[in-house]
C-alpha positions in Angstrom: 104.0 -49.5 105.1 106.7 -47.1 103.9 107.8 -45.3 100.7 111.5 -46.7 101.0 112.6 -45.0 98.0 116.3 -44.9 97.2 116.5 -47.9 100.0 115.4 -49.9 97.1 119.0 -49.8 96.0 120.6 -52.3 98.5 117.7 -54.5 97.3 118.6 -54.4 93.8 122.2 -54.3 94.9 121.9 -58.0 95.9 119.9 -58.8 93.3 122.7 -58.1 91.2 125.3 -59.8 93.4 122.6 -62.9 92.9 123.5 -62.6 89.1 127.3 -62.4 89.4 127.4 -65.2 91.6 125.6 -67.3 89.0 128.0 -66.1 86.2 124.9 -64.4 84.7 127.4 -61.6 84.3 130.7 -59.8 85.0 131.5 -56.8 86.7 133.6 -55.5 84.0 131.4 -56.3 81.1 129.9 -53.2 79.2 126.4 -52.6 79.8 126.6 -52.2 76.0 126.6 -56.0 75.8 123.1 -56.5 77.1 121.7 -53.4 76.2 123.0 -51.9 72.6 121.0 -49.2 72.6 124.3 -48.0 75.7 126.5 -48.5 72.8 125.8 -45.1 71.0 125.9 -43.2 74.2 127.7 -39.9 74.3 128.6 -36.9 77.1 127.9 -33.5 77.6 130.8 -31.4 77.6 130.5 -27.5 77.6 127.5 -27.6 75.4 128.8 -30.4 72.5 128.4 -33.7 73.0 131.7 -36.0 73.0 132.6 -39.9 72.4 132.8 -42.1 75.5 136.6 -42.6 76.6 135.3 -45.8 77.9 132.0 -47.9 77.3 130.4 -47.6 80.7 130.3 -51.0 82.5 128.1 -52.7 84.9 130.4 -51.5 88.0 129.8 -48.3 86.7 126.3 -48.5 87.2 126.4 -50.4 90.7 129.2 -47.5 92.6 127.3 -44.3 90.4 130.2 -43.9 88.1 128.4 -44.5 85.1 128.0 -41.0 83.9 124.6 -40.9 83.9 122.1 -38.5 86.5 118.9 -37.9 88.2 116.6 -34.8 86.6 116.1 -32.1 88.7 115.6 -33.7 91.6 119.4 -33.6 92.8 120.9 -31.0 90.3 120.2 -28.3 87.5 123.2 -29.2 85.2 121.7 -29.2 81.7 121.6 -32.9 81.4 119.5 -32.4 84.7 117.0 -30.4 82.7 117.0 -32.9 79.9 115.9 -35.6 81.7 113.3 -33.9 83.5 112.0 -32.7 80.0 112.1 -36.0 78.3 110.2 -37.3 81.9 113.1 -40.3 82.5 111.0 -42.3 84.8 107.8 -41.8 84.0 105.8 -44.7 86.0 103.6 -45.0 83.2 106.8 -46.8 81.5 107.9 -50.4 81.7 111.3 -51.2 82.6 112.7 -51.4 79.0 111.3 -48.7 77.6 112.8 -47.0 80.5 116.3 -48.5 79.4 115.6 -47.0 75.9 114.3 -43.7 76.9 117.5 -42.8 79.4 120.0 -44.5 76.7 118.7 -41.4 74.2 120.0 -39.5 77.0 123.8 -38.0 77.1 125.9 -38.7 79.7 126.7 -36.1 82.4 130.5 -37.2 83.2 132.9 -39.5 81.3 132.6 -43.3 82.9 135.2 -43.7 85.8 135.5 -40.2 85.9 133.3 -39.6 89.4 130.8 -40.6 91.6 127.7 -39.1 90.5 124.0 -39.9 91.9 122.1 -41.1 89.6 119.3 -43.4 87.9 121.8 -46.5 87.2 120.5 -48.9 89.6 116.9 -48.5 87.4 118.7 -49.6 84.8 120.9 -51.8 86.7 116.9 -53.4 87.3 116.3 -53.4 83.6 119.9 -55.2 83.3 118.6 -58.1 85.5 115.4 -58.2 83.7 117.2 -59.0 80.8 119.8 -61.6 82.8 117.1 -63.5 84.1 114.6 -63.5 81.7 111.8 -62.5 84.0 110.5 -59.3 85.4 112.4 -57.3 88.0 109.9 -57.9 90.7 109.3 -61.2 90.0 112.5 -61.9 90.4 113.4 -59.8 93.5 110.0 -62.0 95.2 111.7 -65.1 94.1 115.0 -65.1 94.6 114.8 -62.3 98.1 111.4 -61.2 99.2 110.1 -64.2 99.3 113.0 -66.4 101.2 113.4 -63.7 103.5 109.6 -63.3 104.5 109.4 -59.8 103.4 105.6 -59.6 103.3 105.0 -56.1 102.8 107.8 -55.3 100.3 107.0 -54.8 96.4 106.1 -52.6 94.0 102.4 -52.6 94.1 100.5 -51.4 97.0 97.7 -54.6 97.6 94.4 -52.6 98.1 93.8 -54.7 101.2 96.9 -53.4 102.3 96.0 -49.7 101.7 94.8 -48.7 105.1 98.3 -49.4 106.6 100.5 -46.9 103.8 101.6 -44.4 106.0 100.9 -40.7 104.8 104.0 -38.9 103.1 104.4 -35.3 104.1 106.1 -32.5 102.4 108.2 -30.1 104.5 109.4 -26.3 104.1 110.3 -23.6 106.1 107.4 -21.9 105.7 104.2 -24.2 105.9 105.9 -27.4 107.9 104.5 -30.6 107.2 101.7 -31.1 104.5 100.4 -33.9 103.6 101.0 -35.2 99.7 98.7 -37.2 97.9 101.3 -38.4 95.0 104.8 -38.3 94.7 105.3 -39.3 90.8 105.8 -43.4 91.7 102.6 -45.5 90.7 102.3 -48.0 93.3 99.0 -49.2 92.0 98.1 -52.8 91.1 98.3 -51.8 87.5 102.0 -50.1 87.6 104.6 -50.8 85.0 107.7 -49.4 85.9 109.2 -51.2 88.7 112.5 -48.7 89.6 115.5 -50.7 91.0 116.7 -47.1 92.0 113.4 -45.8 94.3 109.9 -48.2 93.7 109.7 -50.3 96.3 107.2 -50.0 99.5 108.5 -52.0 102.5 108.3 -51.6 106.5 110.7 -51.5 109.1 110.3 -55.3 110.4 110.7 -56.3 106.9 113.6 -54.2 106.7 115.1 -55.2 109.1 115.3 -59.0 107.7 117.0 -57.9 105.0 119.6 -56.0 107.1 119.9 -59.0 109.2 120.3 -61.5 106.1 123.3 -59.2 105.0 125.0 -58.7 108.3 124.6 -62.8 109.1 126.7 -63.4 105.8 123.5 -63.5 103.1 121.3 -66.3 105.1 118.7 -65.5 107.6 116.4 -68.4 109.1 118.2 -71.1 107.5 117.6 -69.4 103.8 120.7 -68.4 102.4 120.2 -65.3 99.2 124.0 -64.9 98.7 127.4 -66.0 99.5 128.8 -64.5 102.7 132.2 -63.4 100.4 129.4 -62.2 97.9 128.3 -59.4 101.2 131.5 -58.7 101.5 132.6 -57.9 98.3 128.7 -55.8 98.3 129.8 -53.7 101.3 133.9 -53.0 99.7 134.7 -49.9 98.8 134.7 -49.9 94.6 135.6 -46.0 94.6 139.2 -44.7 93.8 140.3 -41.6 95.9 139.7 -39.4 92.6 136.0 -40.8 92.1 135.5 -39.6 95.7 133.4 -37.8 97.9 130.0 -39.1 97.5 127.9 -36.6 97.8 125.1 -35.0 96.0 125.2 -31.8 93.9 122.9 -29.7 96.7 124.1 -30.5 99.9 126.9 -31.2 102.0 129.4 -34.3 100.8 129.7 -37.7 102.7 132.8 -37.1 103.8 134.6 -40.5 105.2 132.6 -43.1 103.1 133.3 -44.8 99.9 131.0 -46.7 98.2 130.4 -50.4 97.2 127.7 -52.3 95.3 124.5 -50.0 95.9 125.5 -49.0 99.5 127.7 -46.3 100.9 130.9 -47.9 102.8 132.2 -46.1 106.0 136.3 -45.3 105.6 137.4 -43.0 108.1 134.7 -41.8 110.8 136.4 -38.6 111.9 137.0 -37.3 108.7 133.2 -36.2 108.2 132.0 -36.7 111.6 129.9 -39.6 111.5 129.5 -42.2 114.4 129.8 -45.4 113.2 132.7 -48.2 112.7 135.4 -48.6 109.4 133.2 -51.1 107.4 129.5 -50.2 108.1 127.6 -50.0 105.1 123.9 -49.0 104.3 121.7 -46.0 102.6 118.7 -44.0 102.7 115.7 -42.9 101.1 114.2 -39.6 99.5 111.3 -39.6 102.4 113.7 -39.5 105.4 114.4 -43.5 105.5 117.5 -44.7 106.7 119.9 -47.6 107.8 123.5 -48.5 108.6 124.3 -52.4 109.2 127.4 -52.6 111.3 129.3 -55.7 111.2 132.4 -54.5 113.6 129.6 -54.4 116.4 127.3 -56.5 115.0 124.7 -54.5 114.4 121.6 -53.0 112.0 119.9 -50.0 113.1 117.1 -48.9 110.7 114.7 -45.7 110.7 111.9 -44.6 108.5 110.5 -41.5 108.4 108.1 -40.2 105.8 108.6 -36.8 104.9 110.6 -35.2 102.1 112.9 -33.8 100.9 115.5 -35.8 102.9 118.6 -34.4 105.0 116.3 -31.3 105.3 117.3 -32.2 109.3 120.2 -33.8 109.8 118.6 -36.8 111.5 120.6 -39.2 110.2 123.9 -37.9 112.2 121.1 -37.7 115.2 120.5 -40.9 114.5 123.5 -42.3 114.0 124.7 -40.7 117.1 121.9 -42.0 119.4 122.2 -45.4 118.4 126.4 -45.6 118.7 126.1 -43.5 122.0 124.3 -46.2 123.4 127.0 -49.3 123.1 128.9 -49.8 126.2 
């Protein structure tokens, strides 16, 4: 059993489509709708903090265009240090008074303006929460876990289950791999905060039915989760070229990929030397997880590591390459 991290987002990512087929919602509708407390919201500029141009919307939130950030785990802009001050995503939280804490936050960026990594598809899980009248994880068992046979995917680690976590390590130059006891995510039975964004545990087999649902249309095993025109507007490209690259603040952009609803959409192979095909989509997480679901070849490849921080090999081109080397 893995720490899948930010490969929660795909997860939430068809949660949401789940919601928009149902009409529970639009794309365009501000988030301010659901959650007022998004109404007041304001952004950083050069020290003062400004109006919105534009209320962000739930699109914003699902392609990382919202404005909003991460803490100091991907940047050191001020509203970086703010949110790691004011501890956005502390587990000890439940999902909405996670929603209120980060809406007491400014915004980094304008909406629209970029694509910038951030905590939206937490709130995008709070958002759901509040569509469906249920809690997050209840409703991700429900409605995908559950139909899919994903037995070893949630947000709670089951103590019987405990023997079969697989031990994180941390890794730096100096002392290679260590092993970490915590990682700031409570997986314990009692946990509160269940983070669309990062909080799920899963394995690769389960994984890999999930992959498999999306790249068979939304059904796997005669259960169907979404619409197969609801995938494929999930693995579009939502970006405009001046929202573009997606990349993170300390390292190297993803050149040649776009990015849809909670997955990062392949546009032009060469231009940031990537194997793969136009139209693969997938993501990673923090711990060194990874996958790409190809649907010009008909394929999901999936690997999971568990060592952080990420990227700190690049064994995701590696991987790419060994996997797409290998089709004849």
């Amino acid at each position: 059993i893995c720490r899948i991290f930010s490969m929660t987002k795909p997860i939430t990512g068809a949660a949401l489509m789940i919601c928009l087929e149902e009409g529970r919602c639009h794309v365009t509708d501000p988030v301010s709708t659901y959650m007022p407390a998004f109404a007041d919201l304001k952004v950083w500029q050069d020290g003062a903090l400004v109006p919105l141009d534009r209320p962000v919307t739930i699109q914003d939130l699902y392609r990382h265009t919202a404005g909003l950030t991460y803490g100091g785990l991907f940047g050191d802009h001020p509203v970086d240090q703010m949110y790691s001050e004011a501890n956005i995503g502390d587990p000890s939280r439940s999902n909405a008074e996670f929603l209120n804490d980060i809406a007491q936050m400014p915004l980094r960026y304008q909406p629209g303006s970029r694509w910038h990594y951030s905590m939206a598809m937490d709130v995008l899980g709070g958002l759901i929460e509040i569509l469906t009248d249920q809690p997050f994880g209840q409703f991700l068992q429900e409605r995908i876990l559950g139909p899919l046979g994903m037995v070893d995917t949630s947000f709670r680690l089951d103590p019987a289950k405990a023997p079969r976590l697989a031990t994180l390590y941390k890794v730096t130059p100096t002392d290679g791999y260590t092993p970490l006891d915590t990682i700031g995510v409570d997986y314990g039975p009692e946990a509160r905060f269940e983070g669309g964004g990062g909080g799920l545990l899963s394995t690769p087999l389960d994984y890999l039915r999930f992959a498999q649902c999306l790249l068979n249309g939304g059904v796997l095993d005669g259960q169907r989760i979404l619409g197969r025109k609801s995938v494929e507007f999930m693995a579009s490209n939502a970006l405009t070229p001046a929202q573009m690259p997606v990349g993170f603040d300390n390292a190297e952009p993803f050149d040649g990929f776009g990015y849809g609803v909670c997955v990062k959409v392949m546009q032009d192979p060469a231009a940031g030397g990537w194997f793969g095909s136009v139209g693969d989509f997938g993501w990673g997480g923090y711990a060194e997880t990874y996958y790409v679901i190809d649907p010009q070849e008909q394929l999901v490849a999936i690997m999971m590591a568990q060592c952080i921080p990420s990227m700190h090999y690049p064994i995701r081109k590696q991987f790419r390459a060994a996997v797409y080397q290998a089709l004849i």
